[in-house]
Rosetta silent file (secondary structure, phi, psi, omega in degrees, C-alpha in Angstrom):
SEQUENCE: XXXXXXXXXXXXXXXXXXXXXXXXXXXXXXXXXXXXXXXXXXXXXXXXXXXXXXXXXXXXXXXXXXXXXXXXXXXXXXXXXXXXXXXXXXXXXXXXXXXXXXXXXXXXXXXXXXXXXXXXXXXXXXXXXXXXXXXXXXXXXXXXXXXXXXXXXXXXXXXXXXXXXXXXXXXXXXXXXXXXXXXXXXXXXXXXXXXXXXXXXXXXXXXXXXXX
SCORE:     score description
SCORE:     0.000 S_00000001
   1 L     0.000  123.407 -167.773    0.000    0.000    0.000 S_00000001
   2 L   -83.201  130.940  167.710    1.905    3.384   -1.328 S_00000001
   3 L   -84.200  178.678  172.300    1.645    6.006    1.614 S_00000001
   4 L  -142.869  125.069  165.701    1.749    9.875    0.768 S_00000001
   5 E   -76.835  147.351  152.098    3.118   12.185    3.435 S_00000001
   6 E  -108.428 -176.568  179.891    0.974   14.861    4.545 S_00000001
   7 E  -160.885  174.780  179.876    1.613   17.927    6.649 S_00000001
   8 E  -119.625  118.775  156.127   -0.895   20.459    8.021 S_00000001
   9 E   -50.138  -64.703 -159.594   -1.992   23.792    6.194 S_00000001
  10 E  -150.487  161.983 -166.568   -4.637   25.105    8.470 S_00000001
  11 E  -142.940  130.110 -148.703   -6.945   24.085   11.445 S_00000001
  12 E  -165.339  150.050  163.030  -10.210   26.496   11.040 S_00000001
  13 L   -76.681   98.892 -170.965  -13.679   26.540   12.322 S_00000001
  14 L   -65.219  141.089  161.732  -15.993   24.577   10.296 S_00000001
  15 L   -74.628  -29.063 -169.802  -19.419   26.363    8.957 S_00000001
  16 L   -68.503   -1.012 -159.204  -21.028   23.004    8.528 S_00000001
  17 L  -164.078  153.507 -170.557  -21.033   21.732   12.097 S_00000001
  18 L  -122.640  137.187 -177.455  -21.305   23.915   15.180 S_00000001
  19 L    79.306   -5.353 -142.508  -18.507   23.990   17.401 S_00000001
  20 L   -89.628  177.306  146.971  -16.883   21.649   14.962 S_00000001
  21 L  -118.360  171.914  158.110  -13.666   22.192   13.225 S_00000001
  22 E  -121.479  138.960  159.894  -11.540   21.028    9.811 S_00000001
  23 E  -117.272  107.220 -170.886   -8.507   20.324   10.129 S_00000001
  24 E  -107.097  114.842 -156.608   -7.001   20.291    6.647 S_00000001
  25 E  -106.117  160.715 -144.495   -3.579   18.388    5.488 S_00000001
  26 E  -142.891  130.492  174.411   -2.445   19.358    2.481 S_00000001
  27 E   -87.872  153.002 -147.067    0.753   16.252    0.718 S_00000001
  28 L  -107.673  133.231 -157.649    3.878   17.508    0.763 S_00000001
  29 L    55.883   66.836  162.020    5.280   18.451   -3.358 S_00000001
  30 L  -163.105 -166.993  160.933    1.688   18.113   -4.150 S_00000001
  31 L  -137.639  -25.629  157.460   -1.593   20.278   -3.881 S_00000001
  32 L   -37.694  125.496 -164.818   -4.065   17.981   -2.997 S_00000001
  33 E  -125.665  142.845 -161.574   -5.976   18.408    0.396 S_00000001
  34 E  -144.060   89.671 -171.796   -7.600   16.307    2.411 S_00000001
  35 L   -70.874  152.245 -160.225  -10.095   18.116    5.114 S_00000001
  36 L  -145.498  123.470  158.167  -10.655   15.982    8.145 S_00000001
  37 L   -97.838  139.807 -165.074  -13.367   17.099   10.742 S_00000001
  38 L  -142.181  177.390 -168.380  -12.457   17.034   14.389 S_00000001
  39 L   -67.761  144.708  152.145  -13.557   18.293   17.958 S_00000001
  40 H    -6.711  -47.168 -176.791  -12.700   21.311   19.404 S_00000001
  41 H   -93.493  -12.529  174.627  -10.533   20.298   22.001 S_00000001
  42 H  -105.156   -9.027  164.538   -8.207   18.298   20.092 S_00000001
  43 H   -60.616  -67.618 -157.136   -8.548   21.720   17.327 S_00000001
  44 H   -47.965  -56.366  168.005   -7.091   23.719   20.514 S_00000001
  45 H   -64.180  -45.821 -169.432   -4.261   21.146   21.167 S_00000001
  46 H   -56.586  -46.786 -177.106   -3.035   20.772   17.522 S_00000001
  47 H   -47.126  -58.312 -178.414   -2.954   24.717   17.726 S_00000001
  48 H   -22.151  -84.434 -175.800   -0.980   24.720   20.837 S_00000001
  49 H   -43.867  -39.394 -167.556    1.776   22.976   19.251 S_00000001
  50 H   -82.161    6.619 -170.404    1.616   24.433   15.644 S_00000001
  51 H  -128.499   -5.918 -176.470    2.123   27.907   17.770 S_00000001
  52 L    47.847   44.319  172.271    4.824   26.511   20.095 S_00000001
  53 L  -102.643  150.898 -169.342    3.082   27.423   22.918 S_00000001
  54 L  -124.560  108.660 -171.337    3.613   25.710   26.152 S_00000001
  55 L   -60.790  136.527  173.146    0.489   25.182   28.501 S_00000001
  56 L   -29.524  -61.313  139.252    0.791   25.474   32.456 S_00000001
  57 L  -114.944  165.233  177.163   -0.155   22.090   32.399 S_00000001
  58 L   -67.696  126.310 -178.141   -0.348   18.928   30.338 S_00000001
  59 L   -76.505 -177.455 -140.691   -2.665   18.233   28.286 S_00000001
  60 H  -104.611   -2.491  146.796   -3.798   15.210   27.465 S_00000001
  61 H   -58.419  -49.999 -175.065   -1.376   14.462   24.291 S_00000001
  62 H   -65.465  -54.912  160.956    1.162   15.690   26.324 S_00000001
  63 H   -29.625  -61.879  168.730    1.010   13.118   28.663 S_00000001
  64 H   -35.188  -45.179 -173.973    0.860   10.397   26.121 S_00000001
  65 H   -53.104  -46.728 -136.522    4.005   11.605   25.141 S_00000001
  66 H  -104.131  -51.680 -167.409    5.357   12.197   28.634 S_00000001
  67 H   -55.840  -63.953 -173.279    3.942    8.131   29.081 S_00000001
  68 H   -57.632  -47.589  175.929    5.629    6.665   25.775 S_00000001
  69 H   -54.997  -62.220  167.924    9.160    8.441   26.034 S_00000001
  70 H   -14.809  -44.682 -176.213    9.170    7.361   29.920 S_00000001
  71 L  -134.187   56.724  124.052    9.295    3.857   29.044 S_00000001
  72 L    88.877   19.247 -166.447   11.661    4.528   26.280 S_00000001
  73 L  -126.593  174.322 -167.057    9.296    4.598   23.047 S_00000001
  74 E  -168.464  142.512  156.502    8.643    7.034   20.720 S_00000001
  75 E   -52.871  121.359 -174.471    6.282    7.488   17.360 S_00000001
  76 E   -84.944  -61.592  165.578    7.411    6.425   14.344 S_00000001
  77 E  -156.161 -177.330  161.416    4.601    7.832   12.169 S_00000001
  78 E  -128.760  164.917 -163.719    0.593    8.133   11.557 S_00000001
  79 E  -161.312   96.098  167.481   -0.558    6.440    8.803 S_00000001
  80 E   -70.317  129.239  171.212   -4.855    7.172    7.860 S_00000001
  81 E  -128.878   10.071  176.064   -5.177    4.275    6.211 S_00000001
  82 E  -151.324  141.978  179.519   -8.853    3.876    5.644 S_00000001
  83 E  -128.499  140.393 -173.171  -11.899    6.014    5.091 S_00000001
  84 E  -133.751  111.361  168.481  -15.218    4.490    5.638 S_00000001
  85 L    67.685   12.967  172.044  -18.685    5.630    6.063 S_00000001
  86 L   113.057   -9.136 -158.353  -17.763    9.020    6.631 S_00000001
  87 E  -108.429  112.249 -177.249  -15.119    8.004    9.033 S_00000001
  88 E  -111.370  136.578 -152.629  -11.092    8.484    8.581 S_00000001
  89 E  -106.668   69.978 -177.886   -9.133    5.202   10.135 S_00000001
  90 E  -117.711  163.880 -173.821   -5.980    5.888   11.545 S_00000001
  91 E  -142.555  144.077  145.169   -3.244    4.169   13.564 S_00000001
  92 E   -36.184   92.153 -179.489   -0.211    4.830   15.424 S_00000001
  93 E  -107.685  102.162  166.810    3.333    3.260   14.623 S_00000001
  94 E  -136.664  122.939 -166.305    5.293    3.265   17.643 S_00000001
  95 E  -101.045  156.852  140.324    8.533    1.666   18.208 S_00000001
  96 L   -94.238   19.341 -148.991   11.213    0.995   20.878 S_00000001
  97 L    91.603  -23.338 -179.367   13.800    0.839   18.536 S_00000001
  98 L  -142.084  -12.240  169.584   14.095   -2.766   17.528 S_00000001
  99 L  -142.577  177.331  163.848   10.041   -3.703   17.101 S_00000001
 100 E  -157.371  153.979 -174.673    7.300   -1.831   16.607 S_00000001
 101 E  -135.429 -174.612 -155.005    3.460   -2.090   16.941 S_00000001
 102 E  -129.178  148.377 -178.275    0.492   -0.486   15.700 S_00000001
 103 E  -132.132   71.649  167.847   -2.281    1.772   17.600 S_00000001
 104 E   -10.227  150.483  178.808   -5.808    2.484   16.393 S_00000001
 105 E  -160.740  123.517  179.822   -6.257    6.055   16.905 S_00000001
 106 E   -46.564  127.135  159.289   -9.066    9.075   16.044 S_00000001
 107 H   -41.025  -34.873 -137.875   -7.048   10.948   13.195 S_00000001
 108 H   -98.927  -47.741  179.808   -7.388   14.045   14.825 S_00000001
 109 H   -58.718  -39.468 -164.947   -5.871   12.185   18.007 S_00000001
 110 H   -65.595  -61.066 -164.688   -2.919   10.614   15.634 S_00000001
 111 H   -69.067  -52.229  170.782   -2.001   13.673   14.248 S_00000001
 112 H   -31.131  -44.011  171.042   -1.828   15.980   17.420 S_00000001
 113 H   -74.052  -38.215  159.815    0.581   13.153   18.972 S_00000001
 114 H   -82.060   27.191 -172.195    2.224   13.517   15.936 S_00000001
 115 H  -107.463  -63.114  170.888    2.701   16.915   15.934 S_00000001
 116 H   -37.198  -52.303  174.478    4.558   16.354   19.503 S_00000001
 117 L   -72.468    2.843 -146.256    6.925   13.400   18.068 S_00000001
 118 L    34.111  100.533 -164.080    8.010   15.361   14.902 S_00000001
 119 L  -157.132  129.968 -163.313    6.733   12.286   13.612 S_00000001
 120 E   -88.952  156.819  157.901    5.645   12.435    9.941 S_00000001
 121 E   -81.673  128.575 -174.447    1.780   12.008    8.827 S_00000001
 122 E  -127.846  160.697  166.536    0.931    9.532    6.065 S_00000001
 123 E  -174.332  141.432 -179.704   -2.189    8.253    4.286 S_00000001
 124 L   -40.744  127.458 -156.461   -2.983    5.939    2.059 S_00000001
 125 H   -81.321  -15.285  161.132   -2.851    6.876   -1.434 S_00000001
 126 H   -62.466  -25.239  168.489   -5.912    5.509   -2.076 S_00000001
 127 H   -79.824  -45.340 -165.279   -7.849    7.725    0.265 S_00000001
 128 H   -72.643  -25.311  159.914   -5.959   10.910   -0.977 S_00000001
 129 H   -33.413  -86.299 -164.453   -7.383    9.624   -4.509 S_00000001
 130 H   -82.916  -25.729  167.643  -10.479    9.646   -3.565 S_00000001
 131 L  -125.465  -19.631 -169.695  -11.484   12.096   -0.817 S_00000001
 132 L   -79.584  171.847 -167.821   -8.598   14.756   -1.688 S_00000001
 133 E  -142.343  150.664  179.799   -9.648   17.984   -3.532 S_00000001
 134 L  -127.927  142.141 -152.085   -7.072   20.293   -4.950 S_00000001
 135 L   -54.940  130.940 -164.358   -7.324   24.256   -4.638 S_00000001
 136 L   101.947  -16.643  174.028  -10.004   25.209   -7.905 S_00000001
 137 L   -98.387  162.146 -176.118  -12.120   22.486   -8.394 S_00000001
 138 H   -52.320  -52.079 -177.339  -15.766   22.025   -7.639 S_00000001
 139 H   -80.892   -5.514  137.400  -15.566   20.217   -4.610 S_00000001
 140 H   -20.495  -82.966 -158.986  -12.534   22.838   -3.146 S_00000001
 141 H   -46.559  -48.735  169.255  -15.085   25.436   -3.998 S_00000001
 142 H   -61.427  -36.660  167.040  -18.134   23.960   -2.098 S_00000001
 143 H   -75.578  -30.527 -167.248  -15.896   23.429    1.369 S_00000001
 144 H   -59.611  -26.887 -172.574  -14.324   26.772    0.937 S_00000001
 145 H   -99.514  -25.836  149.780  -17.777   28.386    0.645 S_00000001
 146 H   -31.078  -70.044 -158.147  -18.362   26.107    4.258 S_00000001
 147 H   -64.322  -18.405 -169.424  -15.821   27.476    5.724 S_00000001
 148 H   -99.595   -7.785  173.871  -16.951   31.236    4.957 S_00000001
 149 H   -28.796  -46.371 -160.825  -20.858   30.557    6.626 S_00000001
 150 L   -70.276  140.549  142.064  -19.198   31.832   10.124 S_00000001
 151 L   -92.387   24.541  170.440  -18.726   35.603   10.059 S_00000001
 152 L   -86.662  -13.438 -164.225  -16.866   35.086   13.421 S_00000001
 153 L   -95.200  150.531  150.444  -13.783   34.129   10.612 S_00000001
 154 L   -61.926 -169.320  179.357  -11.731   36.358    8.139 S_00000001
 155 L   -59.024  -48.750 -152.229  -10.805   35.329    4.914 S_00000001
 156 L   -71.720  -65.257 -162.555   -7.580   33.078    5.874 S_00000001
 157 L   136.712   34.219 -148.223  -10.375   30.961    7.990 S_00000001
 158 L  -111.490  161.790  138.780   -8.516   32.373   11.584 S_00000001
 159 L   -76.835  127.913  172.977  -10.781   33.226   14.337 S_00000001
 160 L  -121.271  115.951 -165.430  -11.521   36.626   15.103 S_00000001
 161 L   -93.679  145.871 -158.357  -13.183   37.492   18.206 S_00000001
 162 L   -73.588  -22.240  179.440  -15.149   40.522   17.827 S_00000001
 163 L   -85.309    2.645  178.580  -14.000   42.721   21.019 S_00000001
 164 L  -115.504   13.487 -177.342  -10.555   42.018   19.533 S_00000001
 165 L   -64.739  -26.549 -155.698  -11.127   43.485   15.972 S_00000001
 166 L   -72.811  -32.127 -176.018   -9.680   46.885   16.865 S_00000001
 167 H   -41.709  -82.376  176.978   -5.876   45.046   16.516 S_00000001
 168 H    -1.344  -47.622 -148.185   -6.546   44.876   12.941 S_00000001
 169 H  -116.096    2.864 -147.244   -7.566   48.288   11.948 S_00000001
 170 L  -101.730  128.707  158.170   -5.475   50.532   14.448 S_00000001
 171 L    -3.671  150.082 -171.436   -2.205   52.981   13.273 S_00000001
 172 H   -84.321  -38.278  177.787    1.121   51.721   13.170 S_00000001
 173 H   -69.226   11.283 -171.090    2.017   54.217   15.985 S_00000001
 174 H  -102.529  -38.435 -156.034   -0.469   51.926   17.998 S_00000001
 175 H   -31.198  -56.042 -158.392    1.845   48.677   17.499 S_00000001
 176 H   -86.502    3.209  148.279    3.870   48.826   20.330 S_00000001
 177 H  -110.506  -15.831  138.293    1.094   49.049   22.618 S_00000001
 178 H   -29.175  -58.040 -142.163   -1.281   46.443   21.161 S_00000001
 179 H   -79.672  -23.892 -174.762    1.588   44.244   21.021 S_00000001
 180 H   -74.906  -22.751  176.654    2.416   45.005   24.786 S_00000001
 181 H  -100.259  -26.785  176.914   -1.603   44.606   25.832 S_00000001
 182 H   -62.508  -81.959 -173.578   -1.752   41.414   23.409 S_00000001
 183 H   -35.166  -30.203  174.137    1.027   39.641   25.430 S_00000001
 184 H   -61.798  -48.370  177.664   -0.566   40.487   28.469 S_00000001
 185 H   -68.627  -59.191  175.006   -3.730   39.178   27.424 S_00000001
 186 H   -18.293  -63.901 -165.702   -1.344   35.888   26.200 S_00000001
 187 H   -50.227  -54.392  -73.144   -0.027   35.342   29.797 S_00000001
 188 H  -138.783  -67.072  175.225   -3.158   35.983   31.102 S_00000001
 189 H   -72.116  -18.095  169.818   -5.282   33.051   28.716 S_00000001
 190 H   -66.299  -78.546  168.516   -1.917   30.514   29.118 S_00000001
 191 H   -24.252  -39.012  170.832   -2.693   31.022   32.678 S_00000001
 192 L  -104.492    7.060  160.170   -6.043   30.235   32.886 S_00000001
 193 L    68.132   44.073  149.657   -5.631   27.614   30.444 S_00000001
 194 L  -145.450   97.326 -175.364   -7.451   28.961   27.428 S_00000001
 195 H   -46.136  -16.240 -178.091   -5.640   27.801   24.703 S_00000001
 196 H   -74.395  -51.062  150.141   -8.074   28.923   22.227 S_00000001
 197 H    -4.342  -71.172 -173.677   -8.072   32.089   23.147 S_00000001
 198 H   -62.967  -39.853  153.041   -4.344   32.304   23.496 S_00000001
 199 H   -15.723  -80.665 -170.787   -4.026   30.869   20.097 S_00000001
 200 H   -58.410  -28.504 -161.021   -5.781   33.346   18.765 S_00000001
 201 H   -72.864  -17.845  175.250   -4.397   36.176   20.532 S_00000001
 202 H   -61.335  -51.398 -163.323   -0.530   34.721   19.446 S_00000001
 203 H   -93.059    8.880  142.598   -1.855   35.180   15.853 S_00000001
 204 H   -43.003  -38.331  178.403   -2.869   38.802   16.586 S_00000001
 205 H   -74.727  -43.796 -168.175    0.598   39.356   17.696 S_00000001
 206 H   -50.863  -56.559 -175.934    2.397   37.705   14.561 S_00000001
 207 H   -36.301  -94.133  155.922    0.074   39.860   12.214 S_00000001
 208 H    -5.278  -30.811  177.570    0.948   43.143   13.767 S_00000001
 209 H   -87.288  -37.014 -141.606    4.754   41.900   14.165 S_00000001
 210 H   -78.421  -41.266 -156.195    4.480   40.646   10.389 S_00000001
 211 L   -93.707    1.578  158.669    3.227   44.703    9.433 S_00000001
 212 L  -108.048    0.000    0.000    6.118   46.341   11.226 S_00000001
């Protein structure tokens, strides 16, 4: 069975499902994409990591991790290898070095641990066939037009929480004290352990760093 690596473009707030998210991998030298919907709280972890932020305490990936290294093991990859009924199949390839065994897993769950191991993401090429959509085509166009239902989102598909819009729009001689009340607000949602939040409020700061 030929694998394809994947990697992840963007983790977004689905319109089709409330509360829901997509998390959407994209194969690596390719353009095909392959959106995968998952829960909220496993959006919020994948963010963590793709933002290199590090929560007060461990979450519940983190731990896995914190479990597997302990007694000397470590991911090898994730590998979706089946899509079924609506349903993406994936498992966990984790070694000690000299064997390795296989772990059923939620995708959403797979990849988030593999986002922790540097551990590459795979999928069957038969699924990537067959469910991926590449940027231009009809079905691209029909999730894309999902994804824009929410007016809580911009264009890129980011969250934007509406008492926080003012970042956006405000003078450049404003910067340095956005970015000095944004960090504040950072510490502030790290602390109280709400990663979504902080998430977003990280990519308020990049924007604003990206525009000086």
């Amino acid at each position: 069975m030929k694998k394809i690596d994947l990697e992840i473009l963007d983790v977004s707030h689905s319109g089709t499902s409330s509360g829901a998210y997509a998390m959407v991998l994209v194969e690596k030298n390719g353009n095909r994409r392959l959106p995968i919907i998952i829960g909220p709280s496993v959006a919020q972890a994948i963010a963590i990591e793709l933002e290199n932020m590090k929560p007060s305490r461990p979450l519940t990936h983190d731990l896995f991790k914190t479990s597997l290294t302990t007694f000397g093991l470590s991911v090898e990859e994730v590998f979706i290898y089946k899509y079924e009924e609506g349903v993406f199949f994936s498992k966990l390839i984790i070694t000690d070095g000299s064997k390795t065994i296989e772990i059923d897993a939620r995708s959403s769950d797979a990849v988030a641990i593999a986002l922790r191991f540097r551990a590459p993401i795979r999928c069957a090429e038969a699924i990537l066939d067959s469910m991926g959509i590449s940027p231009g085509d009809a079905a691209n166009e029909e999730v894309e037009s999902d994804f824009d239902n929410d007016d809580d989102f911009d264009e890129g598909g980011e969250i934007v929480f509406e008492s926080d819009m003012g970042d956006f729009e405000k003078s450049e001689e404003n910067n340095e004290k956005d970015l000095v009340d944004l960090r504040k607000k950072l510490e502030i949602a790290i602390e109280n352990e709400d990663y979504e939040s902080a998430a977003q409020i990280q990519k308020s700061i990049e924007k604003i760093e990206s525009k000086k």
